[in-house]
C-alpha positions as a printed Julia matrix, in Angstrom:
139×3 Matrix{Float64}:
  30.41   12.81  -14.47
  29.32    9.8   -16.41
  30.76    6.86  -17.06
  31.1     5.0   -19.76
  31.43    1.26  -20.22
  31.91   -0.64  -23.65
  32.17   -3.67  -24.28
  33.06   -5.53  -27.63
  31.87   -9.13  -28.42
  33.26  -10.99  -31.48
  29.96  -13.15  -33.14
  31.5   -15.95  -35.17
  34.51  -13.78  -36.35
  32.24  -12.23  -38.67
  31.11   -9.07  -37.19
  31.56   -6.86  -34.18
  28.96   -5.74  -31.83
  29.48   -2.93  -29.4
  27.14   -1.98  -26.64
  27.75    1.43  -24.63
  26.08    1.7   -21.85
  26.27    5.12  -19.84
  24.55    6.51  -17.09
  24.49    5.65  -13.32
  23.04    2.53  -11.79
  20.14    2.62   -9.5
  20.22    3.55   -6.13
  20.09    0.92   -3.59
  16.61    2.61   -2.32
  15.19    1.02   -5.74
  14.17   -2.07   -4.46
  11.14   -2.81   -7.31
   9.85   -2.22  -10.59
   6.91    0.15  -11.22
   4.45   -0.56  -13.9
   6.83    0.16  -17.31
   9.54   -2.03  -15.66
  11.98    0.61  -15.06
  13.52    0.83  -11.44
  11.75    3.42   -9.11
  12.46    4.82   -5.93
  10.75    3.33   -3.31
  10.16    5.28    0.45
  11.94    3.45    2.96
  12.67    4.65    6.66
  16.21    4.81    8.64
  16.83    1.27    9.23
  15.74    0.61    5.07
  12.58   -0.74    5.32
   9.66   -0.27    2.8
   7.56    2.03    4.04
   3.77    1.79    2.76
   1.08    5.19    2.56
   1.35    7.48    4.98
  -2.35    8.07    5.76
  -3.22   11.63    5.58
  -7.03   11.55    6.23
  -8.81   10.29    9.45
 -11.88    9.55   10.54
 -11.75    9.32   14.78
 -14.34    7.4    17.57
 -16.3     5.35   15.12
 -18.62    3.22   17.41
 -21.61    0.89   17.04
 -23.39    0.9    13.32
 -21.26   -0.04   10.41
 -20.6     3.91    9.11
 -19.19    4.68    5.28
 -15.87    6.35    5.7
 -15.04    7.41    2.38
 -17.25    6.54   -1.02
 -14.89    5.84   -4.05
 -11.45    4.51   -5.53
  -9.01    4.87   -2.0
  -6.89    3.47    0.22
  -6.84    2.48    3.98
  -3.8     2.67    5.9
  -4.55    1.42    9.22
  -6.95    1.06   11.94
  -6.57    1.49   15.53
  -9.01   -0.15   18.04
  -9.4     2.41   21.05
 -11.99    0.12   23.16
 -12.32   -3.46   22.22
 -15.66   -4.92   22.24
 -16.1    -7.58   19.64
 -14.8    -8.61   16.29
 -15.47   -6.24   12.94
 -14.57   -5.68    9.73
 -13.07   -3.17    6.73
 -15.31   -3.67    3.63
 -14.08   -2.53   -0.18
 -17.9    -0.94   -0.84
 -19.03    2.05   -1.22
 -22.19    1.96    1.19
 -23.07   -0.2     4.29
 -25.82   -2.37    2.83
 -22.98   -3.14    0.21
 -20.57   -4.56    2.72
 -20.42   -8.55    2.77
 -17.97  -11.52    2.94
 -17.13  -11.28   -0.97
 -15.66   -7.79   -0.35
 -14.29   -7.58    3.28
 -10.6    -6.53    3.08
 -10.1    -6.96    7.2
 -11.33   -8.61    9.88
 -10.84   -5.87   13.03
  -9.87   -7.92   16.28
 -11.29   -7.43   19.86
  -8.13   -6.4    21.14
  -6.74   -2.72   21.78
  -3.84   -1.84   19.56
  -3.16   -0.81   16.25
  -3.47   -2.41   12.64
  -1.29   -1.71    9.62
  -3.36   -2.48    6.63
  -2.5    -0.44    3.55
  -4.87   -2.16    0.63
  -6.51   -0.27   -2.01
 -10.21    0.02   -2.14
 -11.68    0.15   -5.62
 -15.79    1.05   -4.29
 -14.86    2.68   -0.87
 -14.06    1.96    2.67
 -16.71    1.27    5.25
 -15.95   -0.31    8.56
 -18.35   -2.04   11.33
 -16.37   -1.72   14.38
 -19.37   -4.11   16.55
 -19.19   -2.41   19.65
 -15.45   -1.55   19.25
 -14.6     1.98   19.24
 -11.77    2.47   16.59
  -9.73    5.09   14.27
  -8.89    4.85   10.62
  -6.5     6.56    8.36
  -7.28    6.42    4.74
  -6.17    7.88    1.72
């Protein structure tokens, strides 16, 4: 059922103005705008927080040489360092001899754990895990 709200305004005395608005309001789960400014759904988990992409590739046990994990327009989700060795980076390029300071995305810590990222990559993902063994789910 839809409801329907009017409401008159009186301009001056001269002339009246009525708006109708109908329809139903957003859902709370519409926390943003997209790109045309109308509300959109956004994925959020149990407790109502935003959740970011999913991941659904993976590339497993990268170790030593910087390695291209995907060429082109993508978008990497996290990283998880298995065995911590030294300190590495994510690169937005599209081949190792690309990779440099102007386009790392992440620096990749020494320590074992795991890293939420989820940044688009406009050239392509490589990673150079220095020593580190480490996992990383992409889009």
């Amino acid at each position: 059922m839809k409801k329907l709200l009017t409401l008159i305004a009186i301009f001056v005395g001269v002339s009246v103005l009525t708006v109708a608005i109908a329809g139903q309001s957003p859902l709370a789960s519409y926390v943003a705008n997209n790109i045309l400014g109308y509300a959109s759904p956004m994925n959020l988990d149990s407790t109502g927080q935003l959740l970011g992409s999913q991941g659904n590739l993976a590339t497993n046990n990268i170790s030593g040489a910087s390695a291209v994990v995907k060429a082109g327009t993508s978008r990497i989700v996290s990283v998880n360092v298995i065995t911590a060795s030294g300190v590495g980076a994510v690169y937005d390029s599209a081949t190792v001899a690309a990779g440099a300071a102007a386009n790392k995305v992440f620096t990749i810590p020494a320590t074992v754990g795991h890293y939420d990222i989820d940044w688009p990559m406009t050239s392509g993902i490589v990673v150079d895990p220095s020593g580190s063994t480490i996992a990383v789910k992409y889009n």
